[in-house]
N, C-alpha and C positions, 0 to 999 in steps of 0.2 A: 504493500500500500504506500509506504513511504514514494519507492519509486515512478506512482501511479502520479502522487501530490505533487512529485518535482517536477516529471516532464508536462504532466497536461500546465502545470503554471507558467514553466521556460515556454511553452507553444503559444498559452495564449497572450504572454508579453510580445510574442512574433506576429500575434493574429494583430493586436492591436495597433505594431509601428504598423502594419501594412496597410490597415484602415486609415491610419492618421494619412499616410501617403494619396492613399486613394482621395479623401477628406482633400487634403490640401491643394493637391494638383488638379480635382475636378474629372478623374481619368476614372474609368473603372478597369480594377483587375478582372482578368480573365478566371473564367468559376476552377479549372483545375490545378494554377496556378497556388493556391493561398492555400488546400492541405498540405501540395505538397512542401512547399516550404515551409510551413511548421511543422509538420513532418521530422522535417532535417533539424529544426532548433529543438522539438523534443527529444530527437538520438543525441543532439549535444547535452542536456541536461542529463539524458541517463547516465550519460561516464561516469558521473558522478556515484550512483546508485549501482551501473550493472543493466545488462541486456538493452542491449541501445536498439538493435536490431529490432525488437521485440517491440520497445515504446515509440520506433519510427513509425511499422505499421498499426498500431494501436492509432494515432495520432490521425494517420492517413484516415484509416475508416471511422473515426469520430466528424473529422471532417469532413469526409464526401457524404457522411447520413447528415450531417447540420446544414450542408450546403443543398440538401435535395428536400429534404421536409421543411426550410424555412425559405420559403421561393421568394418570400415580401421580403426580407433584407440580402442586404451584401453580400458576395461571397464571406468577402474577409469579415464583417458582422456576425455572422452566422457562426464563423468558425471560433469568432474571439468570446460569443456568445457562451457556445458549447462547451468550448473549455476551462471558461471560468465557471462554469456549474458545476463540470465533472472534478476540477480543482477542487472549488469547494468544498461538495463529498466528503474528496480524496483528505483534505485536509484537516475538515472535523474528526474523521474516523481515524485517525494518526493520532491528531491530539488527544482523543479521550484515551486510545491504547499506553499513550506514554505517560496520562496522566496514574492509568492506571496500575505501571507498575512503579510510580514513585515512593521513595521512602522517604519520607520527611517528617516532622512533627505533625500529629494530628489535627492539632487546630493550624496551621497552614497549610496539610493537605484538604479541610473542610472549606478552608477560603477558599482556595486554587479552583479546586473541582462547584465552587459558588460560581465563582466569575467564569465560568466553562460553560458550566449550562446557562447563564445568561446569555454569552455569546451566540451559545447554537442556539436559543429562543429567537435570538434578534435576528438570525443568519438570513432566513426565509421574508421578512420583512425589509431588509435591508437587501437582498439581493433586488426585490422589487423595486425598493428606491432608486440603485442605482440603473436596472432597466428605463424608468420613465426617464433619468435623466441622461440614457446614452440613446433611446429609440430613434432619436432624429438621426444621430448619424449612423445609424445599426441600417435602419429603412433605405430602400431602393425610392420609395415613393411615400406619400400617406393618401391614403384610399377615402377617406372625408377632405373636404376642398376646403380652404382656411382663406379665402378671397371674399372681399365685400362683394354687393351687389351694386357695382358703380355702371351700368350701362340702363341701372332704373328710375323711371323717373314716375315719382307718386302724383296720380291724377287725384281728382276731384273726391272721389270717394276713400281715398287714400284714411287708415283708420285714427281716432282720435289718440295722441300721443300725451298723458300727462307725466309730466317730470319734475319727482321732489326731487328736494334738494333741502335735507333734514340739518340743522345745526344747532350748535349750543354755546354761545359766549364766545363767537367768533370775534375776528376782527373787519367788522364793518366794510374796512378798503377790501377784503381777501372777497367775501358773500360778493358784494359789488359788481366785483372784477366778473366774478364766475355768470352773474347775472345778464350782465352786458353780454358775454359770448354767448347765452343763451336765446337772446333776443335776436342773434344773428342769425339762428339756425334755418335751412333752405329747406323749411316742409310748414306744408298747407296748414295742418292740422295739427297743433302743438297747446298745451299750457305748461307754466309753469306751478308748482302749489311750493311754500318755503313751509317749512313745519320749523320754528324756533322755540325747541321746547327746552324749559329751568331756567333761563337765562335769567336771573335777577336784577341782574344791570344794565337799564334801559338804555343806557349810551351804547350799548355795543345792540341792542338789536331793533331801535326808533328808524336808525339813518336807514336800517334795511327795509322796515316797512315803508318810508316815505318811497325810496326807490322804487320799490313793487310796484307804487299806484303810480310814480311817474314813466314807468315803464308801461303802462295799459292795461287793458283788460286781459289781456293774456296771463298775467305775472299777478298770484293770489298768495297773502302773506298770513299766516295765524301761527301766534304768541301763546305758548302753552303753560299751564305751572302743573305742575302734582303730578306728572304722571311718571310711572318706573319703566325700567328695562332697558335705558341707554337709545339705542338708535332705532331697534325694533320697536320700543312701545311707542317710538315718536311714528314710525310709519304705520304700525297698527291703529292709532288712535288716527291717521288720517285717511284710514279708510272710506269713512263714511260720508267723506269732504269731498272725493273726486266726480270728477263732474261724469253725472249718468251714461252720458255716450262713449264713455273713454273706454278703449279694446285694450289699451298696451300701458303699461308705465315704467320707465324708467329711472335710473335711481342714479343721481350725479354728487358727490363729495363738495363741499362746500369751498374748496380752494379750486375744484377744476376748471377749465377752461377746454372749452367743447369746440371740436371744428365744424360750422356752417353744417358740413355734409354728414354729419353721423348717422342723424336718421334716415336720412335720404337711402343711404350706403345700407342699411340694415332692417328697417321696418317689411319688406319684401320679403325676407324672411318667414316673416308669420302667415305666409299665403300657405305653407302646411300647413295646416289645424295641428301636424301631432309635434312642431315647434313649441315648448313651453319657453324659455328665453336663451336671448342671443347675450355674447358676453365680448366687449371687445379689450384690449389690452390696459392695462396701468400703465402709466407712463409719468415722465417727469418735466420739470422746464426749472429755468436759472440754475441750473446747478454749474455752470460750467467752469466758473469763479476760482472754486475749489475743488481740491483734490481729494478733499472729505466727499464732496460731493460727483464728481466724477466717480471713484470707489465705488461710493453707494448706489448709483444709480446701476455701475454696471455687475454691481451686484443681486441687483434687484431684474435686471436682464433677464439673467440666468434662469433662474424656475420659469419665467413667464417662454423663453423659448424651447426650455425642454420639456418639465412636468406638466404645464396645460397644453399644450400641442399632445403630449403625449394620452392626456387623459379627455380631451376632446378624440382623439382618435378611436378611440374606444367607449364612445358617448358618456363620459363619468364628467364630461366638465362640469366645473363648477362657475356660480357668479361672485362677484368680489367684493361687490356693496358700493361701486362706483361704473359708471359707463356699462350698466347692466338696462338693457330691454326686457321684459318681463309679460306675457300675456297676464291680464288682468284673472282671467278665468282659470291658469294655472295657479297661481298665486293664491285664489281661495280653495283650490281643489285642495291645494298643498297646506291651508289651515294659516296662512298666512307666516307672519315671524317667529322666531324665536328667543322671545326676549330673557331667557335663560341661557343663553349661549352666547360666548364673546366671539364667536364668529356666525350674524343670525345669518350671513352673506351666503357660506359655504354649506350651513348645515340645511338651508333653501332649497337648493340643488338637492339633495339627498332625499327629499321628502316631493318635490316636485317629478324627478325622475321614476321614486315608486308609485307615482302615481298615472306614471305611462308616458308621462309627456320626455321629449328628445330636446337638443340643446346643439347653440351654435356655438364656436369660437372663432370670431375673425379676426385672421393675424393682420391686423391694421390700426393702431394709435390713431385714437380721436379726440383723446383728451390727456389733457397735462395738469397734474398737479403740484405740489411744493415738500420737499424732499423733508423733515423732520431734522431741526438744525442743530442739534445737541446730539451726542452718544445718549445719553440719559433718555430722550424721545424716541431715538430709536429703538432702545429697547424695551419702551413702553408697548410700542406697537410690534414689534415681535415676539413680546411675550402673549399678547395677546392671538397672536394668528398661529402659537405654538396649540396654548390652554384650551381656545376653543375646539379644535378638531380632536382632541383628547374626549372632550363632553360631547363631541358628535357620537363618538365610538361609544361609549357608556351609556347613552340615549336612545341607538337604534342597533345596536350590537345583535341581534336578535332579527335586524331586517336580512345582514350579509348571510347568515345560516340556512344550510338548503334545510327543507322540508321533512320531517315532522316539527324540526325545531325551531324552524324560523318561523317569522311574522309575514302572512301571504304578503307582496306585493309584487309590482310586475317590470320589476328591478331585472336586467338582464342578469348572467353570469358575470360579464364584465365587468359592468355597474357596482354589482355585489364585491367583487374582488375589489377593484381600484376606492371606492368609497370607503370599504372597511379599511385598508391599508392605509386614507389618511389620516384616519385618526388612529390604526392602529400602531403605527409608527410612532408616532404619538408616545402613546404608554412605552413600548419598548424602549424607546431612546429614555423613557425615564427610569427605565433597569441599569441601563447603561450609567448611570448616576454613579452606582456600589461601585465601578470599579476603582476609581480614584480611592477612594476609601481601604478597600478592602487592596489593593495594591501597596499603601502606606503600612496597612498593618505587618503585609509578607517582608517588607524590606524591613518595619524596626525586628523581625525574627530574623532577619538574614544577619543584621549587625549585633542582634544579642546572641544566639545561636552557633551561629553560622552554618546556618541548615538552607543549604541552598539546593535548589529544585537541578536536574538532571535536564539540559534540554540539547538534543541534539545539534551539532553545528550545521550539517548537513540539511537541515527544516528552514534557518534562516535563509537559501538562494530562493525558493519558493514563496515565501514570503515578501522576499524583496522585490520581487517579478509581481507579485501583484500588488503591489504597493507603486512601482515603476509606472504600472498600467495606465494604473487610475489617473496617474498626474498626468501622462500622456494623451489620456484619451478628454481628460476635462479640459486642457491645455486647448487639444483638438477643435474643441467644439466652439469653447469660446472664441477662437480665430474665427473659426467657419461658419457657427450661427449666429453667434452674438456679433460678430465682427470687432473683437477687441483687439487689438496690440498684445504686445507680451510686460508690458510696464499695465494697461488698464486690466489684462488677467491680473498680476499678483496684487494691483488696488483691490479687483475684487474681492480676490481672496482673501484677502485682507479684513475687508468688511464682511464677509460672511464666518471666518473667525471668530470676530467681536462678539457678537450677536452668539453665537454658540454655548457661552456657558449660559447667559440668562434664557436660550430655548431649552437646555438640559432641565433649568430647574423651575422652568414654567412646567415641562413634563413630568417629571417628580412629582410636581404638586398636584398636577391632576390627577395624578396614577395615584397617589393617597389618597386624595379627597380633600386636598387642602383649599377653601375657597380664598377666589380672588374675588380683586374689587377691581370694577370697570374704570379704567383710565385712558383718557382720552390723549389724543396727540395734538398737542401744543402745537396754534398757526400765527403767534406773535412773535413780533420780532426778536428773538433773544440779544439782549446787550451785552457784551463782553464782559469778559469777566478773569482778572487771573489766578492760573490753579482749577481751572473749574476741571479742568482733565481728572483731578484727582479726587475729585466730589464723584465725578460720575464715572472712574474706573478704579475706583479704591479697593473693592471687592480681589480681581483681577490680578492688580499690581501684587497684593498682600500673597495670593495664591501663587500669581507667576513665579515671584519671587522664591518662597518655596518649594518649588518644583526644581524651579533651574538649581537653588541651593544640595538639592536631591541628586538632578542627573549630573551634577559635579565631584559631588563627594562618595556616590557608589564605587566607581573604577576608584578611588584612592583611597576607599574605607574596606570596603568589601572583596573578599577573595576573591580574583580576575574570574570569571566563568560567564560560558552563551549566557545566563540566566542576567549576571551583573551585567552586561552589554543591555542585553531588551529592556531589563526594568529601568538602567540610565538613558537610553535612547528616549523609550514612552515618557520617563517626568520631562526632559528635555522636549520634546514633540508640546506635552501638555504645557510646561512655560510660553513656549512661542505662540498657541493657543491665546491663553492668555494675556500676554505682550499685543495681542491685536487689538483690545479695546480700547489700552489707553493710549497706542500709536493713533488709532483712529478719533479719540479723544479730542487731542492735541490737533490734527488736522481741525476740527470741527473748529478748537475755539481759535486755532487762526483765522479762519473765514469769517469769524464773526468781527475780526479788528475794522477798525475805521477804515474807509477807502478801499475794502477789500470785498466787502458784499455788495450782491447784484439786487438794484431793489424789485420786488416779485410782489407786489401790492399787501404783504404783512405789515401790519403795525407795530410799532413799539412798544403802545401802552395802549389806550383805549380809544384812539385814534390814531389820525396819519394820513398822511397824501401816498392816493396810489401813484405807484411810477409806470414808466415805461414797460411795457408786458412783453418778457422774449419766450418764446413758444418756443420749445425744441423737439423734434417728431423723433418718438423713440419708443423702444419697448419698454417693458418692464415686469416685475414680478406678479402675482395673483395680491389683489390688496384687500386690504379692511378699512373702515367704516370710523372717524375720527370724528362721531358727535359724543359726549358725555350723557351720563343719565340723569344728572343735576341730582341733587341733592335729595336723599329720602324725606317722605312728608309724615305727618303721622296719619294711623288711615280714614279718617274721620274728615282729613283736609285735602286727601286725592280725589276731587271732584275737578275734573280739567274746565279752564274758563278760557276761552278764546277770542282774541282781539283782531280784525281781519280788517285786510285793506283791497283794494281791488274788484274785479269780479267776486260777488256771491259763490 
């Protein structure tokens, strides 16, 4: 078995450069070409093991069966496919054998074989994550069409369109902004409804209602208090407001900025009846300033060109709670919002789709919003898009399960599959928690002890080969999908880093049952400030710092062995980990200095002059929904009263 792990992992780091080549050049390799040459890279890694011969043709007919039953990807996809599965396998079934004739101390053989079987819990989860995020360049094609419909032009009966646009203590210039581009939009049949629910402080939500009415009858504004559930109870409680003839509504973020053509481009769509909604990308504008903001955006890229293409491909996509179209009739079919859930965006989808209706993703930016200008904000908001889909899984865990045991709906196979995995991904990455933990314990046994684990030298080439893969094939993609550079790859890298440990421990928390509280993402101006790097990566810095104190002092504390290499390497891995939140920190509050921010119609304080609007057309990640739930009332005082300006 050993020999099985080495060579199928040396083949599939061959399937992989072959693919990046294929990727890069735009060329496709020929289908008998790419066994046989990993083929040849797996007789090199047998020398290692023994019978080269033997693992060349193993190699060979792994890859002509991946190459003939999987006709929709690449050759070399197919192949790189195949044998990182069969690695896999090959590599847990190795690991548990050598865990199993260790002799070590008991309570560090109880740890070891803890963090073993977390691993292989997560394996199968994690193998799927990283499929959604290699599919694009795995595929020869994608068999669903990701194109607007720009050659339609809505006539006269074209259906009624109303579009909230939900906020809470915004900043006046930012609502404004979004408002105006609203007003531009090139379709017959549009309203606007503003839902501004909790807002306390009339200065931030007056100038918006006055707007509404100077904007016309189109543009309907109502001032909510008392009501719960953050963004869903604001669009739940405005149900009953949209106007009787409305077929569609969509749902726009209060800082966005919409192009002219979005509906134009997408309402066409709903000429299916079995269309529940169309979803088009998140995207960002002014970031370009900085380099915090460059990072992040093309960080946020990333999922939006690999995991929703990928789970539109397969009908699981989901809406984002921005630049979403929605049938009105899906939408009640589906029981409306979820104001129990920090993502009611995603978990929408999941209750719409069991209820029969199918879903678009058009790969086309139509709207730009404003990047979250603090580390601190950003992790506000990805801990939230971590926490909710953990409560999607715990909520309909019971839909993905075939029959006797599941809940009838008419959720495909696929559906069922990709739906459960994002939330359940979710919980597992919050298993993944123990091992920092439960790794510190095995090292203070290694220095008090000196009971060190047995681990072959000959495990780490395998190992490394798929560790080589990975960087190669994500490298890959960003060139060729996202179209980054090799300086805006490691920015992103960078910024998807950061964000890392507060997704581990928003996962944690859900996977306990630890409740959170809804926190909204800050669209004021933030004013500089110095140190603030250390406010909001203090957590990080404290951990980094401990880590690297770890992967320095093993080799020079601990008896030289494979084992003191891996556990120095991993705290070393987990410091740079953590070194990415206060690097990206630091970026942040540079951008904030004088003469260095680009103005995006955010205010300072409770006002401001909008500026100059720069629109950048771009991709970006799957988003969430930045209105607040305002403040709890007691329940004798949630009786919502409404102030409205505009049309009735």
């Amino acid at each position: 078995m050993d020999t099985v792990f080495v060579v199928t992992a040396v083949a599939h780091l061959c399937a992989v450069v072959l693919l990046s080549v294929e990727l890069v050049r735009g060329r496709r390799l020929p289908a008998a070409v790419v066994p046989v040459v990993c083929a040849a890279a797996g007789a090199g890694g047998a020398l290692l093991t023994g019978r080269p011969a033997a693992s060349a043709v193993g190699v060979l007919v792994l890859g002509a069966v991946a190459v003939r039953c999987a006709p929709g990807l690449r050759p070399s996809g197919a192949v790189a496919w195949a044998t990182l599965l069969v690695s896999t396998a090959a590599g847990t079934v190795v690991g548990l054998l050598h865990l199993a004739g260790l002799t070590v101390h008991p309570v560090g053989l109880v740890l070891i074989w803890v963090v073993a079987l977390v691993g292989v819990v997560r394996t199968p989860s994690s193998l799927l994550q990283l499929y959604e995020n290699w599919e694009i360049g795995l595929r020869r094609h994608w068999r669903r069409s990701l194109a607007p419909l720009v050659d339609r032009e809505p006539g006269g009966d074209a259906p009624l369109v109303t579009v909230q646009v939900p906020i809470h203590a915004e900043p006046p210039s930012v609502v404004i902004a979004t408002l105006d581009a609203l007003a531009r939009l090139d379709y017959p049949h549009f309203e606007v409804l503003v839902i501004d629910n909790n807002t306390g402080d009339e200065e931030l939500w007056r100038p918006v209602e006055q707007h509404c009415a100077e904007l016309g009858d189109r543009f309907r504004f109502r001032h909510v208090e008392g009501i719960t559930g953050a963004k869903a109870g604001a669009l739940n409680w405005s149900r009953p407001h949209l106007d009787p003839r409305t077929a569609l509504v969509a749902l726009v973020d209060a800082d966005y900025q919409v192009d002219p053509l979005w509906l134009r481009h997408t309402v066409g769509f709903f000429d299916d009846p079995e269309i529940g909604f169309v979803q088009c990308p998140h995207a960002y504008r002014a970031y370009e300033h900085s380099a915090y903001g460059r990072w992040a955006n093309t960080g946020y890229e990333w999922a939006q060109v690999t995991e929703m293409r990928s789970r539109n491909e397969h009908g699981a996509g989901i809406t984002v709670g921005t630049m979403s179209l929605i049938r009105l009739e899906t939408l009640d079919a589906a029981g409306g919002w979820a104001e129990w859930c920090q993502t009611e965006d995603s978990e929408f989808a999941i209750r719409a789709h069991a209820a029969g209706y199918s879903s678009v993703l058009v790969d086309r930016a139509y709207g730009w919003g404003l990047i979250p200008e603090t580390v601190a904000e950003l992790k506000k908001q990805r801990f939230r898009w971590t926490y909710g889909p953990g409560q999607e899984f715990k909520a309909h865990a019971r839909l993905y399960l075939p029959r006797p045991l599941g809940v009838p709906s008419r959720l495909t196979r696929a559906q069922r599959i990709r739906h459960g995995h994002y939330g359940l991904v979710v919980l597992v990455t919050g298993l993944g928690v123990l091992s920092l933990p439960v790794s510190l314990v095995l090292v203070g046994m290694m220095f008090a002890r000196h009971d060190i684990p047995d681990v072959p030298a000959v495990l780490l080439l395998p190992l490394a080969a798929g560790l080589v893969a990975r960087r190669i094939m994500r490298w890959t993609l960003f060139r060729t999908a996202v179209g980054a550079g090799f300086g805006a790859f490691l920015g992103a890298c960078v910024a998807l880093l950061a964000v890392k440990p507060t997704m581990s421990g928003a996962a944690f928390g859900v996977l306990i049952g630890r409740p959170a509280r809804w926190q909204r993402t800050n669209k004021f101006r933030v004013l500089p400030r110095r140190f603030r790097f250390v406010r909001d990566a203090w957590s990080e810095i404290v951990l980094g710092a401990g880590c690297l104190a770890l992967a320095i002092a093993l080799p020079l504390v601990a008896p030289m062995s494979v084992a003191t290499v891996v556990f120095a390497l991993g705290f070393g891995w987990q410091a740079l980990v953590y070194a990415c939140a206060p690097l990206l920190a630091v970026l942040a509050e540079r951008a904030l200095r004088p003469g260095r921010a680009v103005t995006d119609h955010r205010d300072a304080g409770t006002g401001g002059d909008p500026g100059p609007h720069r629109r950048v057309a771009t991709g970006g990640a799957d988003a969430r929904d930045d209105v607040g739930a305002g403040p709890a009332q007691p329940e004798e005082k949630r009786h919502p009263r409404a102030a409205s300006a505009g049309a009735p």
